[in-house]
N, C-alpha and C positions, 0 to 999 in steps of 0.2 A: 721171218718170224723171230719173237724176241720172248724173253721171259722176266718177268717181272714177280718179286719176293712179295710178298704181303703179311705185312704182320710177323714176319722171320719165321711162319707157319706153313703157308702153304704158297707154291709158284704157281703163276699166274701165265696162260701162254695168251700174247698179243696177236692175232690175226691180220689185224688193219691198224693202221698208225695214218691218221687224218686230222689236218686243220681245223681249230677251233672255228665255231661256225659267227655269223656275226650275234648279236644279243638279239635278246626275243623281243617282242613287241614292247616290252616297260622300259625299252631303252638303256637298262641297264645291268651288265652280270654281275655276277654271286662273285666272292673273292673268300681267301680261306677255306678252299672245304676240308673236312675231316673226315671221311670215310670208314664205313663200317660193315665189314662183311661176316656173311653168317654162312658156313657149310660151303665156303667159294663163293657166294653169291653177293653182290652190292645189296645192303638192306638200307641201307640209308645215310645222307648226306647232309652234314649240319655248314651251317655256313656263318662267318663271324658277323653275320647280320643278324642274325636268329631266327631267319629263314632255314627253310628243311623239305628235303627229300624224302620218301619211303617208297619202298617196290616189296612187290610183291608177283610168288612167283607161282607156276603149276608145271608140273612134269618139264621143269629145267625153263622154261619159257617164263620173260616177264610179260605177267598178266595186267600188273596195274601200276602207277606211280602219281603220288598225290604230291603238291607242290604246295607247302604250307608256308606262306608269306603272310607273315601279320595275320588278322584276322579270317584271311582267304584261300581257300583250299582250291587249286587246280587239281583235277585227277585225268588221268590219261588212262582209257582202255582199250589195254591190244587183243585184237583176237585171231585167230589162226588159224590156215588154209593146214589139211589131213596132213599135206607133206612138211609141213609147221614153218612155212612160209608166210609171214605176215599179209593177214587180210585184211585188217582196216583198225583204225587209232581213232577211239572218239574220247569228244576232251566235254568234259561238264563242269562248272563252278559250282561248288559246293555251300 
């Protein structure tokens, strides 16, 4: 495990260090992001496209994250198994 500074406020502990996965189905990824954490948490991601991220969170777990490209909003909903084991990801266009 490794630790990672954030904002020269608070350290960040890595658990998992894994490869960039291939791009998603629009063929092509985000470059520049700028990251913005709130209380430790990733709140959102802007990108020099002007595309953007938001999550959103419940008792430490991410409950939702909307993918604002252009006019288009992707949203991703996780919801979770007692022992807070991810039970199922549903995705709507907004």
């Amino acid at each position: 495990m490794s630790d990672v500074l954030v904002e020269e406020l608070e350290t960040l502990e890595i658990l998992e260090v894994a490869e960039q996965g291939p791009p998603g189905a629009g063929g092509s990824s985000e470059s520049g992001p700028v990251m913005t954490y709130s209380g430790g948490a990733l709140v959102r991601v802007d990108y020099a496209s002007g595309n953007y991220k938001l999550m959103a969170y419940a008792g430490g777990l991410l409950t939702q994250l909307d993918y604002v490209k252009g006019a288009t909003t992707t949203r991703k909903t996780f919801s979770y198994n007692p022992d807070n084991s991810l039970a199922s990801v549903t995705e709507t266009i907004l």
